[in-house]
N, C-alpha and C positions, 0 to 999 in steps of 0.2 A: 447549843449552837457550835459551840467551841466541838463535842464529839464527832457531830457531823461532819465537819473541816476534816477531819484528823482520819474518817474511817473513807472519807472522798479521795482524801489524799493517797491514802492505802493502798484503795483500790487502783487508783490511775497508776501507781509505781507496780504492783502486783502484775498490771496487767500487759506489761511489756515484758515481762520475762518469766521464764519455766511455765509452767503448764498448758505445752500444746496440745492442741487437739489431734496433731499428726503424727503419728509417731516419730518417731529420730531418724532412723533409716531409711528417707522417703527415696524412693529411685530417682534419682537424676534426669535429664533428658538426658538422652546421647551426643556427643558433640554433631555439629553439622561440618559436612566435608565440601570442600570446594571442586568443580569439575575444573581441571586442563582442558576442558577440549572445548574447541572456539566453533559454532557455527557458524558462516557467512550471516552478516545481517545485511539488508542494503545500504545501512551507512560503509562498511565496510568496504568493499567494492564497490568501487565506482559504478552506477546502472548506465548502459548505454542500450539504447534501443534494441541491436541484436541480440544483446543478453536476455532482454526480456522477452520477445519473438520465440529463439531457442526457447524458454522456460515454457511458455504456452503451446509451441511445436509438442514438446515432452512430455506436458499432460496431456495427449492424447487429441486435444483439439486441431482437427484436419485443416490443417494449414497446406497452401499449395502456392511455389512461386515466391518463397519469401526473400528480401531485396532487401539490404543496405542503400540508404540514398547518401549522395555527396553532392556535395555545392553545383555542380553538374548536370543531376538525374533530380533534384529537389524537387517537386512539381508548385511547391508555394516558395520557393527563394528564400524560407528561413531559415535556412542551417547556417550557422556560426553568427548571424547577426543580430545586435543587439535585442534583447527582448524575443529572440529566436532558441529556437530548440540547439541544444549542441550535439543531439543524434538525432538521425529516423530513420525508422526502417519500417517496412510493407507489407503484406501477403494477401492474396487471396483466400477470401472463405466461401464456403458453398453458400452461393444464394446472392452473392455480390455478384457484378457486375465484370463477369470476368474481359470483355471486350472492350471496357473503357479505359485510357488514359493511364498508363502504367502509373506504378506507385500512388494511386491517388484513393481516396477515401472510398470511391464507391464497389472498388474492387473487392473489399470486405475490411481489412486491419491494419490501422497505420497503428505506432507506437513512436511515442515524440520524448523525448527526453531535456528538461532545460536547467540554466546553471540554476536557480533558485524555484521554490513554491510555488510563490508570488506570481513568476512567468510564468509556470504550468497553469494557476487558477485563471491568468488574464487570458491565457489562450485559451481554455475551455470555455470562458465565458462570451467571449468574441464569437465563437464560433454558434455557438447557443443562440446567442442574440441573431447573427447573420439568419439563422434557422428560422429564426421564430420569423423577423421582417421577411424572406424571403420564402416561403412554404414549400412554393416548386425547386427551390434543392435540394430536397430531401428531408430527412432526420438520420440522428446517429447516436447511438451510447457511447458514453463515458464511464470509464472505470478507471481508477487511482489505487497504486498498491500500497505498501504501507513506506515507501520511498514515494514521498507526493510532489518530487520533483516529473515524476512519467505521468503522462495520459496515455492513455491505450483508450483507442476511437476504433468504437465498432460500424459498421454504415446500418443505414436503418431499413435497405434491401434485404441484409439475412435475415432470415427467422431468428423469433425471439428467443428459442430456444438454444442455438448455433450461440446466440448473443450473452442466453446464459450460463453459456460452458463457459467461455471466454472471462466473462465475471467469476466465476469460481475459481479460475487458476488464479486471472490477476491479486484476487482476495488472500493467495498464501505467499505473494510475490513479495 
């Protein structure tokens, strides 16, 4: 019994030093290098509605008529007030309703920006519900970039296609 101990033991001290399997000179990783250079992320910059409008103008998505609102031109009274958006901005898209009520949903793309998440979800979901009890308003897409303090409202006059360019840019926003 006693050899057994003594060749167990052997082995468990043997077996943590010299003879590896690898050779000595194994290559290294390379060190990894850190980039300097900062992309904008949306935490970054502040998101305000025209920024976001401009980004989807840019991709190529035909925007026509695009409008900054202020406390003024607001057509829902929520800019600056509590649990309100603190931008919005507008445009027409082909297939909205270019003859109704400036700045307003059915024309084709609002873009709402509010202080927190939280506000963005309860306004998408208001608006949702409003949809659902009332049918004869309409329908509309919703899309969130990866800043989910924005909704970008598409009306549910354009095609669904028009609807999903719009979703594609929002998605790199």
């Amino acid at each position: 019994m006693r050899a057994i101990t003594i060749t167990a033991a052997a082995m468990l001290a043997l077996t943590g030093c010299g003879g590896d399997a690898e050779p000595a000179n194994t290559a290294q990783p390379a060190p990894t290098t850190t980039t300097t250079t900062t992309a904008p992320t949306p935490n970054t910059t502040p998101a305000t509605a025209k920024r976001v409008v401009d980004q989807i103008d840019a991709a190529g998505v035909p925007l026509i008529a695009g409008a900054t609102q202020d406390e003024n031109t607001d057509p829902n009274d929520k800019l600056g007030r509590p649990g309100g958006y603190t931008s919005r901005a507008s445009a027409d898209l082909p297939g909205g309703n270019r003859t109704a009520e400036k700045h307003t949903i059915d024309r084709g793309l609002v873009v709402e920006v509010f202080a927190t998440e939280t506000d963005a979800d309860t306004r998408a979901e208001s608006i949702q519900d409003a949809l659902k009890d009332t049918p004869a308003l309409g329908e509309e897409w919703h899309y969130r970039p990866k800043d989910r303090r924005v909704l970008v409202r598409v009306s549910g006059k354009v095609k669904p296609s028009m609807a999903k360019q719009v979703e594609t840019v929002v998605s790199f926003i």
